[in-house]
C-alpha positions as CSV (number, residue, x, y, z in Angstrom):
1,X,0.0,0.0,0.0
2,X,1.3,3.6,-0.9
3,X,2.2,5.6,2.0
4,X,1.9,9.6,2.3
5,X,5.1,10.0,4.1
6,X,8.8,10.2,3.1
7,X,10.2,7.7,1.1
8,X,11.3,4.7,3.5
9,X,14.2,2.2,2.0
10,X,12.6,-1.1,3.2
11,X,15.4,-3.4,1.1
12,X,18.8,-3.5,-1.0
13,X,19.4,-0.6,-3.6
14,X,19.9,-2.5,-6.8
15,X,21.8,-1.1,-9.8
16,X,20.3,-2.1,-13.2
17,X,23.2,-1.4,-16.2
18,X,22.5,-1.5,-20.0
19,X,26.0,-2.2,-20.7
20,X,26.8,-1.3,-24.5
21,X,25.7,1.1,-27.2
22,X,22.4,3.5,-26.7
23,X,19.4,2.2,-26.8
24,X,20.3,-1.1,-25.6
25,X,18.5,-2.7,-23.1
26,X,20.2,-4.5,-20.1
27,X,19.2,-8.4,-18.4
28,X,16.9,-8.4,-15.9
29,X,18.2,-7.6,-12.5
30,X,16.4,-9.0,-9.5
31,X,15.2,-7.1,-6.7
32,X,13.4,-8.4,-3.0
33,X,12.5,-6.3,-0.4
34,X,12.7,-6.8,3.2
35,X,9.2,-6.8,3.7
36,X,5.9,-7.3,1.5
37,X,6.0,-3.1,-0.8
38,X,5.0,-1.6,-3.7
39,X,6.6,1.3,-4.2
40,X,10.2,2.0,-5.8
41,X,12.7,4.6,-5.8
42,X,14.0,5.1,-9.1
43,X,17.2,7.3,-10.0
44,X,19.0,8.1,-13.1
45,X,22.9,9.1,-12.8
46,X,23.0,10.1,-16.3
47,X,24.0,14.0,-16.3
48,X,22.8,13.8,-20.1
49,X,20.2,11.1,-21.2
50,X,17.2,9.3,-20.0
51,X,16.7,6.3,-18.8
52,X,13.9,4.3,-19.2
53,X,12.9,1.3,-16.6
54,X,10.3,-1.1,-16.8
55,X,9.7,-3.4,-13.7
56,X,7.8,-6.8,-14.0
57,X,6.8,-10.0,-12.2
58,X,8.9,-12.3,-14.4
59,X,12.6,-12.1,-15.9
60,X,10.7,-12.8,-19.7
61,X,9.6,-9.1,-20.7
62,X,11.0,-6.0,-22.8
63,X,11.7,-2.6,-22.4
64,X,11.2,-0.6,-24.8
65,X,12.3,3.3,-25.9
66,X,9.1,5.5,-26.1
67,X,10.2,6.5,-29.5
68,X,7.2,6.8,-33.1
69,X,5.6,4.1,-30.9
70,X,4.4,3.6,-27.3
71,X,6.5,2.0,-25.2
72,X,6.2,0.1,-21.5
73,X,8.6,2.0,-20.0
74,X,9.0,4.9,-17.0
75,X,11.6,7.7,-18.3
76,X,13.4,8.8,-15.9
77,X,15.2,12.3,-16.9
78,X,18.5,13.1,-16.4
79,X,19.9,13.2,-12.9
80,X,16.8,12.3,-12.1
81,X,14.4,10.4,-9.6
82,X,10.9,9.2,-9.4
83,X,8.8,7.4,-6.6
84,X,6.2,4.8,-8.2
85,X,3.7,2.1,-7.3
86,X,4.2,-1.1,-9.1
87,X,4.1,-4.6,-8.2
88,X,4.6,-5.9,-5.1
89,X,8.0,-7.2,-4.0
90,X,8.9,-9.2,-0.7
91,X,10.9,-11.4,0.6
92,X,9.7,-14.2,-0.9
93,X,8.3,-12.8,-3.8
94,X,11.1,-11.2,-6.5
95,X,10.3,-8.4,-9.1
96,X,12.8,-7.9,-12.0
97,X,13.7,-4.3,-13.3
98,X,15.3,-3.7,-17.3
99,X,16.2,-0.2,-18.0
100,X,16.9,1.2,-21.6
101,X,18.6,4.1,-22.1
102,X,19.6,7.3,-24.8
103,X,23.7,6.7,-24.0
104,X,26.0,3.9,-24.0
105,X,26.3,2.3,-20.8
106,X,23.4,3.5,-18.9
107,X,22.3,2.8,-15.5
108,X,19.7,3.6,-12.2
109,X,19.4,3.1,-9.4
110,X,16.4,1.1,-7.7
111,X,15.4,0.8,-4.3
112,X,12.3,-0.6,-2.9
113,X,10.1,0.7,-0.5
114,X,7.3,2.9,1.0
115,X,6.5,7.0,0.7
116,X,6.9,9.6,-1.6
């Protein structure tokens, strides 16, 4: 359940890479949570570029750039952050992040949790 009060960290940060060439998209990294959450803190330490993250309940999905099509993604702007709800991750229930991004080599930050 969203919460209305500061963001609370409530498991492991998890850093998601798209190693290569723009527009790339990375594996799927895992993330758990130390308790049952739905909420995820999301930051981009591109000074330049988006990123764009899609988080999903199995490791079998695509991301994909928002480009002359819709995309299922969450752009995240340049040395930037966002705070969504998503799926719910737990301890014994994993969630699995991809991110895609407009430079080589991109990468956020993802840490789950409760707040805004």
């Amino acid at each position: 359940m969203a919460n209305n009060i500061a963001f609370q960290p409530m498991g492991k940060t998890v850093k998601v890479v798209a190693t290569g060439a723009a527009n790339t998209e990375s594996a799927a990294f895992t993330i758990t949570a130390d308790s049952p959450v739905n909420q995820y803190y999301i930051s981009n330490d591109n000074v330049n570029n988006f990123a764009y993250v899609r988080i999903n309940a199995t490791n079998l999905f695509n991301v994909a750039l928002p480009d002359t099509v819709a995309g299922y993604c969450l752009a995240i702007p340049p040395y930037g952050f966002k705070v969504f709800t998503n799926i719910q991750v737990g301890p014994t229930a994993n969630v699995y992040a991809k991110v895609i991004g407009d430079a080589a080599n991109t990468s956020v930050y993802i840490t789950p949790g409760e707040g805004l």
